[in-house]
C-alpha positions as CSV (number, residue, x, y, z in Angstrom):
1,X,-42.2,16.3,-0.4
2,X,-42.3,19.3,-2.3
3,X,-46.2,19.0,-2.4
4,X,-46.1,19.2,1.4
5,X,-43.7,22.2,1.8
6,X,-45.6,24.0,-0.5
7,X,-49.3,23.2,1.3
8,X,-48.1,24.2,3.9
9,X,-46.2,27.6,3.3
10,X,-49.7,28.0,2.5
11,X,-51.5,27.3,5.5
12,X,-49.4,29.6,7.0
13,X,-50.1,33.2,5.0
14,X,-53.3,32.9,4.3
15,X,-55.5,35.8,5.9
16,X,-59.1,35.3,6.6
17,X,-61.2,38.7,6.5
18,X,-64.1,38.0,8.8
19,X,-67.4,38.9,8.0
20,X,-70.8,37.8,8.2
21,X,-71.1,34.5,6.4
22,X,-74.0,33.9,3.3
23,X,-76.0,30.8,4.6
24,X,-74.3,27.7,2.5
25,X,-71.8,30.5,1.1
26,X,-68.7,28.6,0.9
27,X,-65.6,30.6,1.1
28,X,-64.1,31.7,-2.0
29,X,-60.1,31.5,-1.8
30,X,-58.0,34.0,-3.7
31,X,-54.1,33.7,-4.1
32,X,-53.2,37.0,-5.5
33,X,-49.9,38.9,-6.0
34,X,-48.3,40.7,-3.0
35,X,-48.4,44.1,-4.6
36,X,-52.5,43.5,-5.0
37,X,-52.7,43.1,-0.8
38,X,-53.6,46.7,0.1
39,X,-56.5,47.5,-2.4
40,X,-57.6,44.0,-2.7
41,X,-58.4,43.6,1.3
42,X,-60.4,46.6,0.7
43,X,-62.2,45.8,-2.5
44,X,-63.1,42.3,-0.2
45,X,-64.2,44.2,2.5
46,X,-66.8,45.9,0.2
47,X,-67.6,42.6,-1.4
48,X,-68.4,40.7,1.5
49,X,-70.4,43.0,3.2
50,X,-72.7,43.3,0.3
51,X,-72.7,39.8,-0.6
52,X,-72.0,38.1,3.2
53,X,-69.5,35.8,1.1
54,X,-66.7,34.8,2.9
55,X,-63.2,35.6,1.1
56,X,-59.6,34.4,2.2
57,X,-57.0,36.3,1.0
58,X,-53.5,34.3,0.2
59,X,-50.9,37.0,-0.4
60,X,-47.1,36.0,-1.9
61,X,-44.9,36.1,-4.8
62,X,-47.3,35.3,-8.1
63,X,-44.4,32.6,-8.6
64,X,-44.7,31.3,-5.3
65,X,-48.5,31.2,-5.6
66,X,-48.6,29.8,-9.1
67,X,-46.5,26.6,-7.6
68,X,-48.9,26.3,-4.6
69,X,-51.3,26.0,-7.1
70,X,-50.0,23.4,-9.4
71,X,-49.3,21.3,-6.4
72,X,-52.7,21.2,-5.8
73,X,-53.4,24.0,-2.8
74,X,-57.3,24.8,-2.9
75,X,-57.3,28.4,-4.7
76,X,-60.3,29.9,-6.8
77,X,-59.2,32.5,-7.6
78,X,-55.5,33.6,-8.8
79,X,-54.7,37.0,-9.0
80,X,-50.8,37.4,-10.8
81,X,-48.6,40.4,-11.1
82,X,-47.8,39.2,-14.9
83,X,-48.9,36.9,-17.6
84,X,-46.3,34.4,-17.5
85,X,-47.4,32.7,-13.8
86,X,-50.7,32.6,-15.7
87,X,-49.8,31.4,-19.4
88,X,-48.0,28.6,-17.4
89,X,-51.0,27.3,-15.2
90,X,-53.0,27.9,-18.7
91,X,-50.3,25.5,-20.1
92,X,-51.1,22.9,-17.6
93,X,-55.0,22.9,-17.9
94,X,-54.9,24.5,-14.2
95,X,-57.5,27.7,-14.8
96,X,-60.6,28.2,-16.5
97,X,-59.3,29.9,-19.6
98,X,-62.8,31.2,-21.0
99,X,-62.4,32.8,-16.8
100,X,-59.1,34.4,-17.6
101,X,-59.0,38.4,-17.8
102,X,-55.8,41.1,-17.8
103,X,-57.1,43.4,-15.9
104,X,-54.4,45.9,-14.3
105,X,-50.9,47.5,-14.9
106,X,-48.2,49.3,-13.4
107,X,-45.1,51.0,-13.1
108,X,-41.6,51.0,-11.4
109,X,-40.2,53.3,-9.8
110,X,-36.3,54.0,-7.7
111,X,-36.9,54.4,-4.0
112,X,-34.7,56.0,-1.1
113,X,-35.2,55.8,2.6
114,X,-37.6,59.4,3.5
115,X,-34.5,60.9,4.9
116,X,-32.1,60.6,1.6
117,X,-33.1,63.6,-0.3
118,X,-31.2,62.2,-3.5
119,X,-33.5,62.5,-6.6
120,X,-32.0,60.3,-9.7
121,X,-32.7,61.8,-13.2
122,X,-32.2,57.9,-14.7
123,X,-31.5,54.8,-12.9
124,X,-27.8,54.9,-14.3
125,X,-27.4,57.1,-11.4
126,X,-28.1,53.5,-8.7
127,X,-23.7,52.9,-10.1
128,X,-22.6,56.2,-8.2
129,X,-20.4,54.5,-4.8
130,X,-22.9,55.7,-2.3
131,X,-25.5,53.1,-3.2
132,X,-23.8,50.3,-2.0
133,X,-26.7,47.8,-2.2
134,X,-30.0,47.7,-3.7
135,X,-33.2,45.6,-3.0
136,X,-35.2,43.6,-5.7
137,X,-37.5,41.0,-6.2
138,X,-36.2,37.6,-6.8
139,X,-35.4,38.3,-10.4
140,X,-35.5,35.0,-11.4
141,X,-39.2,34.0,-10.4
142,X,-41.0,37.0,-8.8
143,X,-42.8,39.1,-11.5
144,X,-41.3,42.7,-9.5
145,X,-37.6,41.4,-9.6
146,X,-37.9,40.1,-13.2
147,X,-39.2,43.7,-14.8
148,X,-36.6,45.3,-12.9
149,X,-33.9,43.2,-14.3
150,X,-35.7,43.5,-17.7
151,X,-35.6,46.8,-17.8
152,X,-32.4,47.4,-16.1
153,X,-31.0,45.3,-18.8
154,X,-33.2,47.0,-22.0
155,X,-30.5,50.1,-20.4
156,X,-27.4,48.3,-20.3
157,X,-27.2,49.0,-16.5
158,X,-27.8,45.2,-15.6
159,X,-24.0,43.7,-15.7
160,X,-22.6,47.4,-13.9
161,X,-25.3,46.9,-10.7
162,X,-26.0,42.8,-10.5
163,X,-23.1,43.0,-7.9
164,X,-25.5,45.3,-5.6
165,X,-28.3,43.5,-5.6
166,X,-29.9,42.1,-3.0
167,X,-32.5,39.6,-3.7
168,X,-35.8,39.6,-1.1
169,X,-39.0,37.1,-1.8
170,X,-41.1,39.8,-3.0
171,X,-41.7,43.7,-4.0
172,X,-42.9,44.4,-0.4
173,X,-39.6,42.5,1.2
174,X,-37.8,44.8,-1.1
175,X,-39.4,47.9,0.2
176,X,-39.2,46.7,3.5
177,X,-35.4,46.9,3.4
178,X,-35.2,50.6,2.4
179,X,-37.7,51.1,5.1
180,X,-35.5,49.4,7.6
181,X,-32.0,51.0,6.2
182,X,-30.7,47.3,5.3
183,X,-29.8,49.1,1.8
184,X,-29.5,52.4,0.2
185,X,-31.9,51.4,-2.5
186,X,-34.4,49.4,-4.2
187,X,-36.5,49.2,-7.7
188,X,-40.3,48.5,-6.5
189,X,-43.6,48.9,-8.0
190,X,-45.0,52.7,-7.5
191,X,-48.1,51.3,-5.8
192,X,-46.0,49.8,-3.5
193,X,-44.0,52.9,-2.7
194,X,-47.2,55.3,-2.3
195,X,-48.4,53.0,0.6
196,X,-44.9,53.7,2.4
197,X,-43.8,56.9,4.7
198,X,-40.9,56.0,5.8
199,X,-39.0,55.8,1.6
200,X,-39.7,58.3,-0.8
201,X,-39.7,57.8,-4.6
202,X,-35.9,58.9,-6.2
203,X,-37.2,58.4,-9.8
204,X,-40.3,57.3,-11.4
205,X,-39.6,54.8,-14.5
206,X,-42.1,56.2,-17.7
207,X,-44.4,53.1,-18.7
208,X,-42.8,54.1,-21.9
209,X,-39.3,53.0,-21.0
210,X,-40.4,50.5,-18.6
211,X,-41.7,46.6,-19.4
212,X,-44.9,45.9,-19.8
213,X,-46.6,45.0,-16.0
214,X,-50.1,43.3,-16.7
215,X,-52.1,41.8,-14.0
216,X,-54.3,39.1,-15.0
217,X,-56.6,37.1,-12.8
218,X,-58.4,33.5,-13.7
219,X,-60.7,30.8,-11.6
220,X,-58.9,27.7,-11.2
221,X,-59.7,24.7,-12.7
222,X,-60.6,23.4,-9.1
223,X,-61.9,25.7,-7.7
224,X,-63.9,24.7,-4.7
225,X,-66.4,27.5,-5.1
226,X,-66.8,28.3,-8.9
227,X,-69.8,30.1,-8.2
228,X,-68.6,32.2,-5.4
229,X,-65.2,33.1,-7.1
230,X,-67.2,34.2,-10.4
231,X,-69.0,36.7,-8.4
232,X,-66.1,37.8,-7.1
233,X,-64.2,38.1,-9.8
234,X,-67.0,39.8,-12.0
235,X,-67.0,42.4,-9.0
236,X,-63.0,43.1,-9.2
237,X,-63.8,43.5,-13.0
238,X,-66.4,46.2,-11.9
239,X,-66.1,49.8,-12.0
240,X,-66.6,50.2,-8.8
241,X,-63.4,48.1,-8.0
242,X,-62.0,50.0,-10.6
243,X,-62.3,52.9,-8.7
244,X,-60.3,51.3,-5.5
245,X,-57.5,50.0,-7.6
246,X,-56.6,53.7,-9.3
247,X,-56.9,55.3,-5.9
248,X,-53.9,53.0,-4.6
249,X,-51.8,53.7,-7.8
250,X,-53.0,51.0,-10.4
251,X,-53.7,51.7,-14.1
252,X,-56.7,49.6,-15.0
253,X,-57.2,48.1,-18.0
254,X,-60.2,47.7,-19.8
255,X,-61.6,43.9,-18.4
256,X,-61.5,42.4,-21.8
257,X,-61.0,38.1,-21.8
């Protein structure tokens, strides 16, 4: 039952990106992090007009996508917002390990609707009575809700503010309720909140004092199109995509395996 629920949640987000098709090019299927959706749809663009290969884009909670995946949806690519969705399909002989490379990193950051002019010197501030509710990631599962309740808990703020939180599927669901004025607040990750005009950034969280985000992306074991996603994931290890993932906020990492 499970199986089927999860097939098909999938079936219904994936996002085809139509170009002209390579002849006998099959399509290469990528299930990658919500947070990636922005650059990545343009870093595909790029890719498939100079290659003509056909890429579909599945876009969702790295935890939600990691499941898909062990229940046998046909990914070949996984793109994940942190290690552990990864070191768990590792776990169950699910990606090509030798395929496996960290290649991007983050930070967090305290957003505000555009029209609160409130600027927080330390996210302490998210217990004064006027935030009333604040938005995070599933912080159980989703890889944006779980480093904000890590690092809200590395400050001892965790137990004071758990009673505000409002829990959404993933980091863009979170900014989406500033954006819509369902809450007063929301911890997301700063490439999210550059792509927004309607919150504005409250306080930036130093990578210093913040967890450690790494984005890592592998082909799966079954992929349906090894050959296709290992072009297309030797091109996201490029410079060139390099250069789109800084210009949308990313910090990129050297693509060492």
């Amino acid at each position: 039952m499970m199986r089927n629920i999860l097939l098909s949640a999938f079936a219904v987000v994936i996002c085809v990106l139509p170009t002209r098709r390579a002849a006998g090019a099959e399509p290469v299927t990528v299930f990658a992090a919500a947070s990636l959706g922005d650059c990545l749809k343009e870093a595909t663009g790029l890719h498939q007009k100079k290659t003509g290969q056909l890429i579909r884009l599945n876009l969702g909670a790295s935890s939600t996508l990691a499941r898909q995946i062990e229940a046998g949806a046909p990914a070949d690519l996984f793109f994940s917002a942190d290690e552990a969705q990864m070191d768990k399909l590792q776990e169950l002989s699910l990606i090509r390990t030798n395929s496996r490379v960290t290649r991007l990193s983050n930070t967090l950051v305290i957003v505000v609707p555009s029209d609160n002019p409130a600027t927080f010197t330390s996210a302490a501030q998210l217990a004064q009575p006027a935030i009333k509710k604040i938005a995070l990631a599933e912080t159980k599962s989703v890889p944006a809700g779980i480093y904000a309740r890590e690092y809200l808990t590395s400050q001892g703020l965790w137990r004071d503010l758990e009673s505000k939180v409002v829990p959404t599927e993933n980091v863009r669901a979170a900014l989406a309720a500033v954006e819509a004025g369902n809450v007063e607040a929301a911890i997301v990750y700063k490439t999210d909140a550059r792509i927004s005009k309607r919150v504005r950034i409250a306080c930036d969280i130093p990578a210093g004092e913040g967890p450690s985000i790494r984005y890592s992306l592998a082909i799966t074991r079954d992929a349906r199109s090894p050959a296709g996603a290992e072009q297309f994931e030797k091109f996201l290890s490029s410079p060139e995509a390099g250069d789109i993932f800084e210009r949308f906020g990313f910090i990129v990492l050297p693509a060492a395996r």
